[in-house]
N, C-alpha and C positions, 0 to 999 in steps of 0.2 A: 504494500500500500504506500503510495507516495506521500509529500511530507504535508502535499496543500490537501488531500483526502483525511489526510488523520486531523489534523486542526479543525477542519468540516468538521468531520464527525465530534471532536474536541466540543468546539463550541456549542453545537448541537446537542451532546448531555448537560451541557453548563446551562442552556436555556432550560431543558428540561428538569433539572434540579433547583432552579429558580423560579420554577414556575410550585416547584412543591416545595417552597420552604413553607410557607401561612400552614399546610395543612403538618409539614414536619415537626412545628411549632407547638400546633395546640398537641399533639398528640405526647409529644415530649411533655409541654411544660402543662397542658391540662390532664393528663389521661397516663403517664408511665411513668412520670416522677411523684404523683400521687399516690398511686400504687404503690411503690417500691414503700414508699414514706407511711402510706397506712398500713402495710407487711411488716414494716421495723414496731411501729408503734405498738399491732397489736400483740406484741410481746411485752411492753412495757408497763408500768403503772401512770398513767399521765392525765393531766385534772386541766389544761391547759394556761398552767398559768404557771408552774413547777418544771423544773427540767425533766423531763420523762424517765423511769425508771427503770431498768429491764429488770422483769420478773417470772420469763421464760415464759413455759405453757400454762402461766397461774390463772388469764383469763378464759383460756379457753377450758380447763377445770374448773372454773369458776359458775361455768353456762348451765355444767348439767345440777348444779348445785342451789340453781337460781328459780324459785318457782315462779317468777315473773315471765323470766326467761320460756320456761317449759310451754305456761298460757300462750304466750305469742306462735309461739310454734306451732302448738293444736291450734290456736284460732287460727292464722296463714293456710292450714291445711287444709281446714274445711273447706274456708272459703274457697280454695283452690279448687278441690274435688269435686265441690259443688257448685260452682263459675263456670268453670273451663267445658266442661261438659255439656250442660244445659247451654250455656253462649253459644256454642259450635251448633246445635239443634236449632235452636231460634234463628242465627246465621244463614244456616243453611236452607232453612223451611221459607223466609223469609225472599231468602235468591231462587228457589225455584217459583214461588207464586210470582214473583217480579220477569222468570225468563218466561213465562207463557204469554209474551208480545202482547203487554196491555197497552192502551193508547195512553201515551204521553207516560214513555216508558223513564224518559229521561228527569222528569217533572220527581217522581217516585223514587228514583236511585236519589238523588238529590235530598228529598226527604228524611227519607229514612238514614242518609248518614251524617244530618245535622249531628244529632247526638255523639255521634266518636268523634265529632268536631271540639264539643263543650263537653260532656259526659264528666270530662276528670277535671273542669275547672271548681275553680274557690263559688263561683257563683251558682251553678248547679250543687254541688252540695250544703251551699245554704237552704235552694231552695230543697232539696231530695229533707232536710232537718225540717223544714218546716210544713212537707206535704205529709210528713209519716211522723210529726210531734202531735204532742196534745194541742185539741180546736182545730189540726192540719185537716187535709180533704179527705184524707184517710178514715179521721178520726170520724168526720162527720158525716160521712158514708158508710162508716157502721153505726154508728146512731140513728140514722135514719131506715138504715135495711133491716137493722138487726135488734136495736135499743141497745147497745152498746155504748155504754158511756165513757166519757174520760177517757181514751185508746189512746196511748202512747209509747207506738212501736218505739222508737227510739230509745227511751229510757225501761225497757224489758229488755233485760238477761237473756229471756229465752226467743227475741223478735229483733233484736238489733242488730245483730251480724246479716241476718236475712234481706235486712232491706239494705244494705250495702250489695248483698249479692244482685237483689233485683235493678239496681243504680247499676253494677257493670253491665247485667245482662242486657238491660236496653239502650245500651252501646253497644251494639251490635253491625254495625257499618260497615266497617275497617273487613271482618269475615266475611261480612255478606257481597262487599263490592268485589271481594277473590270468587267466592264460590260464583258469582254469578259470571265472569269472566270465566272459570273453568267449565261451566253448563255452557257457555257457547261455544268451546274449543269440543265439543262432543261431536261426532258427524253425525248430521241427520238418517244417515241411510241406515247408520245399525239399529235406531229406533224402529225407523221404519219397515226393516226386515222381522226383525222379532215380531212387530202388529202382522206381518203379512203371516208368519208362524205360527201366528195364534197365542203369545205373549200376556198376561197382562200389565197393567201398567204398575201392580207393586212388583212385578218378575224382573220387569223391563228397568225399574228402578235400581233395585239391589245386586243385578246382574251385570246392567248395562253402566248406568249413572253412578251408584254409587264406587265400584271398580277404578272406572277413568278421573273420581273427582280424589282421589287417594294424595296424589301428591300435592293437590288443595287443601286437603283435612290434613296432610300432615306437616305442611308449612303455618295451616292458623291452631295447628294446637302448640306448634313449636312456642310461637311469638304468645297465642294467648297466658299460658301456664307462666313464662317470663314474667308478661307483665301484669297479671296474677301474683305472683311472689315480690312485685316492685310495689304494689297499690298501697296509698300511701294517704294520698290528697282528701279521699272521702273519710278515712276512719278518723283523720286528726279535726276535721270541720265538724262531721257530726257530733263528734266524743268532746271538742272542746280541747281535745289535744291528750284527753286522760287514758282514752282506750276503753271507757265504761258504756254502759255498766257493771260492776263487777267484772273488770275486763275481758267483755263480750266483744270489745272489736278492738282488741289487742293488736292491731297486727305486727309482723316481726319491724316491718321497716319503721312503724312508729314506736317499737319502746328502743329500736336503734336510737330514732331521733332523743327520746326524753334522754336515753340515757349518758349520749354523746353533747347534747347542747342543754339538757336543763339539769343533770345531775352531774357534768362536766368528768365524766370517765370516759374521755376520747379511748385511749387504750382497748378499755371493755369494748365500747362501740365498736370501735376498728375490728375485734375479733370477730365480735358478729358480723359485720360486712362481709369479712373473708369468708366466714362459714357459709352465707348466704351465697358467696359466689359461686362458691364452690358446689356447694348443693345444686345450683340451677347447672352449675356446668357437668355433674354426675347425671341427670334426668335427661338434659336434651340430649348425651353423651347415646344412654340408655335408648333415648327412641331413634337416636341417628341410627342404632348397632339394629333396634328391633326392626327398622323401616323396611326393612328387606323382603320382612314376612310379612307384608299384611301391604306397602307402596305398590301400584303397578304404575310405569311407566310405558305408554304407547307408542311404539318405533315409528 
């Protein structure tokens, strides 16, 4: 290669490496030096305002010892197992009545994914506190259906975590606008041969549709179950920041919070961060390994 080809090509990675400094940036100085930095910490004892202490595996011995600790964890789980599932049904049920070419199909998609627009803001879960509190619409729709007085999902133990779950489920968008992109990548003619076969339409369903939407279902349980284990925004508005009642809406990333910025054990907190990532990175690990059995993909 001659000397004015190699300077070409020279100059030519020096533009492309200056075109990726902004992003080599954040990633460094937002994203890998904090890491590294909440990795050291949560080995330590540190209150943020003391020089940090190292105290080896004492916080993460510390977690299974913590009954606070344990709550958040079964609460995160439920909600999980209980979110993640029934969202993907809703999602999906949601995108097939929308792909049966209703008029003014675009009007409806549009609609229906306001909510994963707002769903996770401060302002939706004032209002989700104050439709499912006491005098809420809730309240006075069972009073009037039922003579149910006083009804105050919100502050029930055994109702409070539930109306968090109904708050994600109707953010339902984000899955619905994939499934429904995956129901039109279906060709019409395999439907169409199965009706000619004599098919019905639950055969044609579970045979035909459900099959080819696989790597749809298993990109929105990926992302769902994630940010399921990140949900954060609705349990600290509703709860006031407590995680009550009787820490029914515990979740892990808010007693994270209480416990890294209002009880100032960054340390502690830091452990649980890791633990959490790690957790989420064993599950999706788990279904990337399972996907095999159960993914089809269509050549």
């Amino acid at each position: 290669m001659s000397l004015k080809a190699r300077t070409r090509n020279g100059q030519s990675s020096m533009a492309g490496y200056l075109f990726l400094t902004p992003w080599l940036v954040g990633l460094l100085g937002l994203t890998a030096l904090p890491m590294i930095a909440s990795l050291y910490l949560s080995f330590t004892n540190y209150d943020m305002i003391n020089r940090p202490r190292w105290i080896g595996i004492g916080n993460y011995v510390k977690m299974f010892q913590d009954p606070q600790y344990l709550m958040s964890v079964k609460v995160t789980l439920t909600y999980v197992l209980l979110n993640v599932p029934i969202h993907l049904v809703v999602a999906l049920l949601i995108a097939l009545l929308l792909h049966k070419g209703i008029r003014g199909l675009h009007i409806y998609r549009a609609v229906y994914y306001v909510p994963s627009l707002f769903g996770g803001s401060v302002a939706i879960s004032l209002l989700w506190k104050q439709i499912f509190g006491g005098g809420g619409l809730v309240s006075n729709l069972l009073e009037h259906l039922f003579g149910l007085q006083n009804v105050n999902l919100i502050d029930s133990p055994q109702t409070a975590l539930y109306t968090l779950i109904i708050l994600a489920i109707w953010q339902f968008g984000s899955p619905m606008i994939i499934f429904l992109a995956g129901l039109q990548q279906i060709p019409v003619e395999l439907h169409e041969a199965a009706t000619i076969d004599g098919a019905s339409t639950s055969k044609r369903f579970f045979r035909i549709t459900l099959p080819l939407l696989t790597p749809f279902i298993f990109f929105n349980l990926v992302m769902q179950i994630i940010s399921s284990f990140q949900a954060f925004t609705p349990a600290y508005i509703v709860s006031d920041g407590s995680g009550g009642p009787l820490n029914s809406t515990l979740f892990y990333t808010l007693y994270l919070y209480q416990t890294g910025f209002s009880n100032f054990q960054m340390g502690y907190a830091s452990a649980m961060a890791w633990v959490l990532l790690i957790a989420i990175a064993i599950i999706s690990a788990f279904l990337f390994a399972t996907s095999k059995k159960w993914v089809f993909y269509s050549e």
